[in-house]
C-alpha positions in Angstrom: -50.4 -9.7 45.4 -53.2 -8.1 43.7 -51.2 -4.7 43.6 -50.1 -2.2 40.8 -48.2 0.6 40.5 -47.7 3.3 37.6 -44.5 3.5 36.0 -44.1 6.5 34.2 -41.7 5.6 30.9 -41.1 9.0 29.9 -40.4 11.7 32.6 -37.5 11.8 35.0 -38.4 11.0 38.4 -37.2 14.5 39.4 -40.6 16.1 38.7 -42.2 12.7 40.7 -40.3 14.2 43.9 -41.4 18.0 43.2 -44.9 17.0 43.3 -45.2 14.4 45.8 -48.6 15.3 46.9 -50.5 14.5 43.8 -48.3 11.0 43.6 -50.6 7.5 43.6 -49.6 4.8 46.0 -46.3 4.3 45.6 -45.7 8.1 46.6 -43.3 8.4 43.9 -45.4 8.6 40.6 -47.7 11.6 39.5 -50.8 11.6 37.6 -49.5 13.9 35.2 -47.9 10.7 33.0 -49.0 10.9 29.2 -47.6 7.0 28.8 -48.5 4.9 32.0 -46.9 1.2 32.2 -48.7 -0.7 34.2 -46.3 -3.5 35.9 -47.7 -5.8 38.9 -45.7 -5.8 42.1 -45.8 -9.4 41.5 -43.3 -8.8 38.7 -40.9 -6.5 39.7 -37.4 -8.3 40.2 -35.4 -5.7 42.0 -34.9 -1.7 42.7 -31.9 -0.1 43.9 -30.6 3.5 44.0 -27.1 4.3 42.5 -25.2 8.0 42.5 -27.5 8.9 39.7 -30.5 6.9 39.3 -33.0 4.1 40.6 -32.5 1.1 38.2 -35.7 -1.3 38.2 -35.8 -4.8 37.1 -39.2 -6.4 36.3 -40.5 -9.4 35.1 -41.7 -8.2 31.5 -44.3 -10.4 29.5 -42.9 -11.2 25.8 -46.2 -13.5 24.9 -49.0 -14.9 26.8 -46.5 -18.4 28.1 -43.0 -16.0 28.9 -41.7 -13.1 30.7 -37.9 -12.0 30.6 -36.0 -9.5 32.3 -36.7 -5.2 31.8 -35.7 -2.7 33.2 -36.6 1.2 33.9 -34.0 3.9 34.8 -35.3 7.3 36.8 -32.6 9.7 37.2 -32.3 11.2 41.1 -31.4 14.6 42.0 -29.1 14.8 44.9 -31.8 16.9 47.1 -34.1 13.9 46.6 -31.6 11.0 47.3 -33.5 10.5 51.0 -37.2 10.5 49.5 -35.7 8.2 46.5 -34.2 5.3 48.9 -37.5 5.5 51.1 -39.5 4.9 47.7 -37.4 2.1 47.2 -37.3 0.5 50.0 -41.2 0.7 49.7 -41.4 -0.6 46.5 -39.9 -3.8 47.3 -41.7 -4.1 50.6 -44.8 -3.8 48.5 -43.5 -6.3 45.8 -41.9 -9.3 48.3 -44.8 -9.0 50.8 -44.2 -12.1 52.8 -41.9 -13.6 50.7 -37.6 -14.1 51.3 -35.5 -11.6 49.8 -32.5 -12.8 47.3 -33.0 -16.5 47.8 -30.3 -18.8 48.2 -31.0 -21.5 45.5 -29.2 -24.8 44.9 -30.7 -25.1 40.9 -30.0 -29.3 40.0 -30.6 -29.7 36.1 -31.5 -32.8 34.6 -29.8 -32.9 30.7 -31.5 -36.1 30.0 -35.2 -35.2 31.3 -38.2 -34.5 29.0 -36.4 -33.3 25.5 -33.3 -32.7 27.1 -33.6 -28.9 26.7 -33.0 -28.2 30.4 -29.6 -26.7 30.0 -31.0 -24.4 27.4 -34.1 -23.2 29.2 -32.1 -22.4 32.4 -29.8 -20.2 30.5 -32.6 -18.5 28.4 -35.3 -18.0 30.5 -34.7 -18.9 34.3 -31.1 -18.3 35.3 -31.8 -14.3 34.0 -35.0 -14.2 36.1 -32.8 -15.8 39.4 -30.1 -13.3 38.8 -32.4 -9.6 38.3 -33.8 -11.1 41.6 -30.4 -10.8 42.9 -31.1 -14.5 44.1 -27.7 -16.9 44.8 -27.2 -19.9 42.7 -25.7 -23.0 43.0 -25.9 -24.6 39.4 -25.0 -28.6 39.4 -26.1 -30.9 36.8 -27.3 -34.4 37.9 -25.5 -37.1 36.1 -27.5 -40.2 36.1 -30.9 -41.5 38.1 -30.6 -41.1 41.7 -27.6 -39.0 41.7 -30.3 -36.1 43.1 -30.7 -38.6 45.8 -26.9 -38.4 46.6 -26.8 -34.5 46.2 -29.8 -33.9 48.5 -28.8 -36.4 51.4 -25.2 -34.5 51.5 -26.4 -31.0 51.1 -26.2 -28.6 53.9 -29.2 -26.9 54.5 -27.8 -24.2 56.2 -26.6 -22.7 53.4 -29.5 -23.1 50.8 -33.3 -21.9 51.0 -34.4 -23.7 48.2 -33.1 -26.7 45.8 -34.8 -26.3 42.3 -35.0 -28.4 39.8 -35.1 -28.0 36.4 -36.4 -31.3 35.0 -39.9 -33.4 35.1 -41.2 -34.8 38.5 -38.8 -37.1 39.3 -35.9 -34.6 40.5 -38.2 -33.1 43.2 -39.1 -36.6 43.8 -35.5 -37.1 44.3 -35.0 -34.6 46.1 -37.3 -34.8 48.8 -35.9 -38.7 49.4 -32.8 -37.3 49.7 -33.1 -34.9 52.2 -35.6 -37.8 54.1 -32.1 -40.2 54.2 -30.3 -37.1 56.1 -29.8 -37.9 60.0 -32.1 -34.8 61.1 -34.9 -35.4 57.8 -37.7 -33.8 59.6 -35.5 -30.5 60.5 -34.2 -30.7 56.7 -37.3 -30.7 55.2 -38.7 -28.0 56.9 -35.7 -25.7 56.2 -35.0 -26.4 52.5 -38.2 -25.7 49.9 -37.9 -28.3 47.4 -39.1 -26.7 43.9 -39.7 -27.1 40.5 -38.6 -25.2 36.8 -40.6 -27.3 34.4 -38.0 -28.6 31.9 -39.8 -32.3 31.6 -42.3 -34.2 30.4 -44.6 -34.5 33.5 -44.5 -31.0 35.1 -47.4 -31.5 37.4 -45.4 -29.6 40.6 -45.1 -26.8 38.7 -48.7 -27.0 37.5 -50.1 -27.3 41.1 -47.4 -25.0 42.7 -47.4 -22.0 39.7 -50.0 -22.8 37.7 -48.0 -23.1 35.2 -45.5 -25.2 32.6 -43.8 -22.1 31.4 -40.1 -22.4 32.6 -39.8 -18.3 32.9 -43.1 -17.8 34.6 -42.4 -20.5 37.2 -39.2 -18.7 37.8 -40.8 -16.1 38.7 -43.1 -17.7 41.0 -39.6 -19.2 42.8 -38.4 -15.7 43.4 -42.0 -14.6 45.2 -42.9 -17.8 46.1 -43.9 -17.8 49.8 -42.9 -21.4 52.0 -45.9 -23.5 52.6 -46.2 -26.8 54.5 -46.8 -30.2 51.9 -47.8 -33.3 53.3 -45.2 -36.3 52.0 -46.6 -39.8 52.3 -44.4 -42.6 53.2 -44.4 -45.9 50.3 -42.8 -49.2 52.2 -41.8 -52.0 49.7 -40.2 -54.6 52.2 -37.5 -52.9 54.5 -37.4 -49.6 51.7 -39.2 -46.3 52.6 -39.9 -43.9 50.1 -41.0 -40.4 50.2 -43.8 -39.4 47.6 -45.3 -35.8 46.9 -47.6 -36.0 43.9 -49.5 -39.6 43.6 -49.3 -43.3 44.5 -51.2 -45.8 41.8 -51.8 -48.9 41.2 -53.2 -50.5 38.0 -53.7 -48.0 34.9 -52.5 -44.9 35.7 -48.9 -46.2 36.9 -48.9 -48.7 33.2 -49.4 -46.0 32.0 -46.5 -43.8 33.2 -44.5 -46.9 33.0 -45.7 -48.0 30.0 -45.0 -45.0 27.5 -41.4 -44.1 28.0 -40.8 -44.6 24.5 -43.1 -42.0 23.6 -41.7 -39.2 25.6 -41.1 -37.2 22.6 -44.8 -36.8 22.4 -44.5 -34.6 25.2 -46.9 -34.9 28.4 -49.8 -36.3 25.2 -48.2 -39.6 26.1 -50.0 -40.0 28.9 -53.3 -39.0 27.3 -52.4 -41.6 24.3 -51.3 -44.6 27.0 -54.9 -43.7 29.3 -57.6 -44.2 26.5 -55.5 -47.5 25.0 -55.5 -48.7 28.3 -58.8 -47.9 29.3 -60.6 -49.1 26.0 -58.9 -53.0 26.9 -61.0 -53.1 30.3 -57.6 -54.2 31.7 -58.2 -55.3 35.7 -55.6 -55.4 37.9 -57.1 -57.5 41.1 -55.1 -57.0 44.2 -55.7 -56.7 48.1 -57.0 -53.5 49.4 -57.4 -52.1 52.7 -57.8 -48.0 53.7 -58.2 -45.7 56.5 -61.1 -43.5 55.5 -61.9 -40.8 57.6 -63.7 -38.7 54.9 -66.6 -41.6 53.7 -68.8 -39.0 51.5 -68.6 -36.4 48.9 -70.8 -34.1 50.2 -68.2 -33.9 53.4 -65.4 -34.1 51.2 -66.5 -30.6 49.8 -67.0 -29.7 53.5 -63.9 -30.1 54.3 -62.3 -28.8 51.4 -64.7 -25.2 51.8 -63.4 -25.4 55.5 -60.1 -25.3 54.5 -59.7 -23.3 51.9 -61.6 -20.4 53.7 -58.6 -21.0 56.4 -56.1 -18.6 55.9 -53.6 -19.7 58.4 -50.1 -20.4 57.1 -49.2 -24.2 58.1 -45.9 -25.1 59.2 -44.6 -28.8 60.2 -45.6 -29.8 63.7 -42.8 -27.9 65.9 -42.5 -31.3 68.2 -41.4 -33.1 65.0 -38.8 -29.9 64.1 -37.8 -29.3 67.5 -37.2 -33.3 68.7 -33.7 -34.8 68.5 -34.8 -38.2 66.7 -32.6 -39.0 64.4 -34.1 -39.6 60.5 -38.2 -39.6 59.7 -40.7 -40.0 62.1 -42.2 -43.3 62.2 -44.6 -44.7 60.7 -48.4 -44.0 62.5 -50.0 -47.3 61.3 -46.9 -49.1 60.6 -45.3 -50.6 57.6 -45.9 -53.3 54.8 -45.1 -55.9 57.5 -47.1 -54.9 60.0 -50.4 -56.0 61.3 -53.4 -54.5 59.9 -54.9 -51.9 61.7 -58.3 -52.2 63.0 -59.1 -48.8 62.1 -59.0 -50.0 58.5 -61.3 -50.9 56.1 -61.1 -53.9 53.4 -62.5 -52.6 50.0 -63.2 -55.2 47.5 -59.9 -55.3 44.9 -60.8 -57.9 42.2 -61.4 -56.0 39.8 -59.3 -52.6 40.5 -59.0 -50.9 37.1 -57.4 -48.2 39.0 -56.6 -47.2 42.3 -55.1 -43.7 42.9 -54.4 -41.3 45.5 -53.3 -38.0 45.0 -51.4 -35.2 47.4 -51.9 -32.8 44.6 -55.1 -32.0 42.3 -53.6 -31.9 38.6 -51.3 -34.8 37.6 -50.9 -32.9 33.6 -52.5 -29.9 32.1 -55.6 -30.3 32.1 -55.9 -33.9 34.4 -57.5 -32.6 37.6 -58.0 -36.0 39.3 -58.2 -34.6 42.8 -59.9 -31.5 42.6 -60.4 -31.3 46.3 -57.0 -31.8 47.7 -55.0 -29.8 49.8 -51.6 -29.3 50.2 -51.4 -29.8 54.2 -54.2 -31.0 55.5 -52.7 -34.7 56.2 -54.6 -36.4 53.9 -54.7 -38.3 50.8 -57.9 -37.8 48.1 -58.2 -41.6 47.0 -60.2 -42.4 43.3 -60.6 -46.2 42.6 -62.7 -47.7 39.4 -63.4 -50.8 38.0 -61.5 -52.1 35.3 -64.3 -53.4 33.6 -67.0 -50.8 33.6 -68.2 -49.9 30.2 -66.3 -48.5 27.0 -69.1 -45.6 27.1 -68.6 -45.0 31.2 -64.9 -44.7 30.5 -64.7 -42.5 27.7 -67.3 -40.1 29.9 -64.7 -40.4 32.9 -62.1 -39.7 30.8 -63.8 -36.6 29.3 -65.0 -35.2 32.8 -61.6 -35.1 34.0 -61.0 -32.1 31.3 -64.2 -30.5 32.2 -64.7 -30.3 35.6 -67.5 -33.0 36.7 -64.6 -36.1 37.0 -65.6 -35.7 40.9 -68.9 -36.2 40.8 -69.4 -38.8 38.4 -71.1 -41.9 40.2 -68.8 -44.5 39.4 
């Protein structure tokens, strides 16, 4: 929300009621303030009125990467107590907006993730942020891979509105399996917002979702952050179905990933490290390849993309899906692994795949916009494949335009 208002540090708010006519637009604080602080709705946490005073709680930036928790105390006449709890109740109408009120999180904390400082960052710089929110938590530690899996399948999601987790991309990823195992997945997914506090080494939610890898910031984003519809694709591996929200690869991007788990201590630079030794080999990784396409050009991919973003209508899932009593996730609209091709499909030559990858979201690392022109719900995936033995020079330049901009448009 692209909204400010003018907190006067230094005079009691007793001389904001006298002179309510020459207030600004919070009706509370006059122009007559020698030292104006200037806090976004965006970051204010809380306000409340006591016996003697309005206490508010804001979001307060320490350095350009980190906010932590303020606060400002007016003192209230009694005369003014009325005008003083309307104010207030504006002020946080004007700083939620849309968004829920003193969330209900389940927070699930990896200790093992990234460089196992997920404990410490929840207690420093998001747990403080949660609680001047006057948000609920529900703090559980996971205890070894897949036990987010276990956690989200059993949780009731009529008691939490979100399950965060602080760790990399493969809690959420847990996550969202788990609650797709439940008996009613479809109604589960739509109630619970599955989230992420960037404690790992690949924080690319948080990067699409906040913008952002700072674990305080992103807390913040949580407490305003208004529910959105996210397409999940569906990976079958002979009778398994999984639930992916990020990307689906095969070939040098997923050796990568896999590849460099013994340099996670170089932070998310292992993956920059792992691409250009990869990609220098002109490793091909041949395999069969068939795809729907129902986007065939760039120039209507960027139609499509214009179109939607200029559409301001909030998605939800389809209400037949949410409302029907079939047990689990939907099924599958072209079938599975074992199932006959679809004719709607189109073979793509695969024998020299250097990398196929599709993406649900645009940035897979800071900085790494593969998918530039994805969208969050609009049912499809953005699909990049390349040859795994085009030229040193036309790799380096690929790798390169992915930081600046032009990775879409280059011709290969």
């Amino acid at each position: 929300m692209k909204a400010w208002a003018g907190l006067d540090a230094d005079t009691d708010i007793d001389e904001y009621f006298s002179e309510r006519e020459s207030s600004n637009c919070c009706g509370l604080i006059t122009n007559k303030a020698k030292t104006t602080q200037v806090v976004p709705f965006f970051n204010v946490l809380w306000a409340e009125l006591s016996d003697f005073d309005i206490t508010i709680q804001y979001a307060k930036p320490a350095s350009k990467n980190h906010v932590r928790v303020a606060s400002i105390n007016y003192l209230v006449d009694k005369p003014q107590r009325t005008y003083a709890t309307s104010w207030v109740s504006n002020l946080l109408d004007r700083a939620y907006g849309q968004s829920q009120r003193k969330k209900r999180i389940k927070v699930l904390i990896n200790p093992f993730g990234g460089k196992g400082s997920a404990q410490k960052w929840f207690l420093r710089d998001i747990e403080p942020i949660f609680a001047a929110a006057r948000c609920e938590m529900d703090v559980e530690r996971t205890l070894y891979q897949g036990h987010a899996v276990e956690i989200a399948e059993k949780i009731d999601t009529e008691a939490y509105d979100v399950v965060a987790s602080c760790s990399g991309d493969g809690l959420p990823h847990e996550v969202f399996n788990g609650l797709g195992k439940k008996p009613d997945a479809v109604a589960a997914l739509s109630k619970v917002a599955v989230v992420q506090l960037p404690c790992g080494t690949g924080n690319a939610m948080s990067w699409n979702l906040n913008g952002t890898d700072s674990t305080s910031i992103a807390a913040l984003c949580i407490v305003k952050g208004i529910r959105t519809a996210l397409d999940l694709t569906s990976i079958t591996q002979g009778s398994n179905r999984t639930l992916s929200f990020l990307s689906q690869a095969v070939g040098i991007i997923a050796e990568v990933d896999c590849g460099t788990e013994h340099l996670r201590w170089m932070g998310s630079a292992r993956f920059t490290y792992g691409f250009l030794v990869r990609l220098l080999r002109k490793t091909v990784y041949p395999c069969d390849l068939a795809v729907k396409i129902d986007i065939p050009t760039k120039t209507k991919i960027k139609e499509h993309y214009r179109r939607e973003v200029t559409n301001h209508e909030r998605k939800s899932l389809q209400s037949s899906l949410v409302d029907s009593e079939s047990t689990g996730l939907p099924p599958f609209t072209y079938g599975d692994i074992a199932s006959p091709l679809s004719s709607s499909f189109t073979t793509l030559p695969g024998d020299k795949i250097g990398n196929f990858y599709a993406g649900n979201m645009a940035l897979m690392a800071p900085g790494a916009n593969f998918f530039p022109a994805t969208l969050p719900s609009d049912g499809y995936l953005d699909l990049v494949t390349i040859d795994g033995d085009i030229s040193r020079t036309a790799a380096i330049k690929s790798f390169l335009a992915i930081e600046n901009g032009n990775f879409f448009d280059m011709p290969h």
